[in-house]
C-alpha positions, -999 to 999 in steps of 0.1 A, spaced: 568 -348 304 542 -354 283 543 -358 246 516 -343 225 516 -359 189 494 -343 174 456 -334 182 419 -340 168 391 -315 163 360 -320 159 338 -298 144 302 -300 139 288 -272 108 252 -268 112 246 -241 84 237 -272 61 216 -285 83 199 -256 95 192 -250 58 176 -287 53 153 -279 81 143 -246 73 133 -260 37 114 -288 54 99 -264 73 83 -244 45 78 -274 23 66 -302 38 53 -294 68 25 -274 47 22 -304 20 18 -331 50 -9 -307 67 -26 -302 37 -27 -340 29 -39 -350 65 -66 -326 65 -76 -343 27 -77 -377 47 -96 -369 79 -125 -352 57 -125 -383 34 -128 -402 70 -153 -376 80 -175 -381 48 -178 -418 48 -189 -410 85 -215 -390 75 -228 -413 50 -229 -441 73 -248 -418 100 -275 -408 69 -280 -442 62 -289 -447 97 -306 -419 104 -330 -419 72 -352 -442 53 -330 -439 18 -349 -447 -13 -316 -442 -37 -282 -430 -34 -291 -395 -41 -289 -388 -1 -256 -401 4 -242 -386 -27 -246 -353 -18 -223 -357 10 -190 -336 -7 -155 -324 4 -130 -296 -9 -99 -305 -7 -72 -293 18 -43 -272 -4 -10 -267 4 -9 -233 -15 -33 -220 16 -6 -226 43 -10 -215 74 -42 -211 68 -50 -246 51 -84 -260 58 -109 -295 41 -146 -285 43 -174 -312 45 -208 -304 34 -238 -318 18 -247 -300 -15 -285 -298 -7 -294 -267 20 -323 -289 30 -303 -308 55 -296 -276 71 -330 -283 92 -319 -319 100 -287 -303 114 -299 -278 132 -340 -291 136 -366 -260 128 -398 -255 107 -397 -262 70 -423 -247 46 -430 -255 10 -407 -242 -14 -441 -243 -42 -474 -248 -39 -488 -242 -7 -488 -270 15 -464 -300 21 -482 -335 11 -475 -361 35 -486 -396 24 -503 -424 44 -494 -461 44 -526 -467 19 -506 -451 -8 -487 -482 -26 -455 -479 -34 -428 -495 -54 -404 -533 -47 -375 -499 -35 -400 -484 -13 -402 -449 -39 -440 -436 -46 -445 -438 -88 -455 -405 -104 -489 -420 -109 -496 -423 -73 -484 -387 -65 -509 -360 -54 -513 -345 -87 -517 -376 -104 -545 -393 -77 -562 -362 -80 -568 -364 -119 -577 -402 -114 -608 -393 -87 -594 -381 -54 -602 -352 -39 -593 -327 -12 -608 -330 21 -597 -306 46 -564 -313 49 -566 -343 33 -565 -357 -3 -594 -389 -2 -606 -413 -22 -633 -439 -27 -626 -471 -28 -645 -505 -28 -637 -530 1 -644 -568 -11 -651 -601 8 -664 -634 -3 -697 -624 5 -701 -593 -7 -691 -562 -19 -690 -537 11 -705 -497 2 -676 -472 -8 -658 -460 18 -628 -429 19 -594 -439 24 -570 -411 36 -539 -412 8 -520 -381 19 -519 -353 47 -517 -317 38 -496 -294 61 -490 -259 56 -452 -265 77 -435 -293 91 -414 -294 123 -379 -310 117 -360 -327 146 -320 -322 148 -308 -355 145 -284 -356 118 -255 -342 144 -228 -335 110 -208 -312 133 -205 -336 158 -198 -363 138 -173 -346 121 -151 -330 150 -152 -369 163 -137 -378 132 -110 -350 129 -101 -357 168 -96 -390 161 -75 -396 130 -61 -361 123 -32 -368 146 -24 -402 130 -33 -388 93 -5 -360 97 23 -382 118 20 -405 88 15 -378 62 46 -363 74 73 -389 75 67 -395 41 69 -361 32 105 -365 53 115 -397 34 106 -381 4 120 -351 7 159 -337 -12 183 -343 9 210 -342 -11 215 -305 -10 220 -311 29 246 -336 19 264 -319 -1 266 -289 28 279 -314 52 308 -333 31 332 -302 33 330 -306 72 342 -343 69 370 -335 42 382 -312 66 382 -328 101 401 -359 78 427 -335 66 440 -326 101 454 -361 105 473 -363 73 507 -351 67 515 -322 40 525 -354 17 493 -375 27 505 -397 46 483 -405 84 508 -388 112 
């Protein structure tokens, strides 16, 4: 015959938990997204920078500073998004490649390597078109000219023109600045890594003791089924 003295339940409440996850659901999943996205457009913009830097001939950091990101906010969920952009629409043309055409004026003045320039490379506002015109040089054609004197130890050779800029009415601009592409490579690559990490902080972080508190009822309980009504273990 066997002798049954006395038996132990176990039982497992998940309300509590179900709660914890439900809160983590609505709270810091969208907080973690929204921080991730933050990241990979920081990555993407410091990718873009290093691609306009290789792409262009940059006199000063006005190119690279251009180069901007909104923030990704967890207020947005599901919908949360980070843009990357550059704040001057003429890089639309090095993006997409097309004809560009003179905002003023009527035609785009392209200068030649006779035209000196500064120690940074940048042409000074007395060497512009405007300002080389006033001084002596004319338009040619398409062409602003000047004379200039050519010396050698012998002698001093007749005037001749020198070519200092190329007037175009338009200018062809070749796609090569590839943003978009750049940028999806960047947001394939670290997203992933950005949010796993974003997200087990946002876990770590997160109130648990509400969860706890849920759960400590079950372990008073399944404790009091193996005490006597006086306390005492059976």
């Amino acid at each position: 015959m066997t002798v049954r003295a006395f038996d132990v339940e176990v039982v497992a409440d998940l309300g509590g938990f179900d709660h914890f996850m439900d809160g983590l659901r609505r709270k810091q999943v969208p907080f973690a997204t929204a921080l991730a996205l933050t990241r990979t457009a920081q990555d993407a913009q410091a990718a873009a920078k290093r691609r306009m830097q290789k792409v262009f001939t940059l006199r000063s950091k006005w190119a690279e500073g251009g180069v901007r990101i909104r923030r990704a906010e967890k207020r947005d969920w599901p919908n949360t998004r980070a843009v990357v952009g550059h704040l001057d629409a003429m890089f639309v043309l090095h993006e997409t490649g097309g004809i560009r055409r003179p905002r003023s004026g009527h035609r785009f003045a392209i200068p030649t390597r006779a035209v000196r320039r500064t120690k940074t490379g940048k042409i000074s506002k007395a060497r512009r078109p405007s300002h080389v015109i006033a001084s002596g040089a004319f338009v040619e054609g398409r062409r602003i000219r000047r004379k200039t004197r050519r010396s050698t130890k012998a002698s001093t050779q007749a005037n001749r023109l020198t070519t200092l800029y190329f007037l175009r009415r338009q200018v062809r601009i070749r796609a090569r600045l590839r943003f978009r592409v750049m940028v999806e490579h960047e947001a394939n690559r670290v997203l992933g890594t950005h949010f796993e990490s974003e997200l087990r902080k946002a876990i770590k972080t997160a109130r648990v003791q509400r969860f706890l508190r849920a759960t400590e009822h079950v372990v008073g309980r399944g404790r009091s089924q193996l005490l006597g009504a006086g306390g005492r273990l059976l």
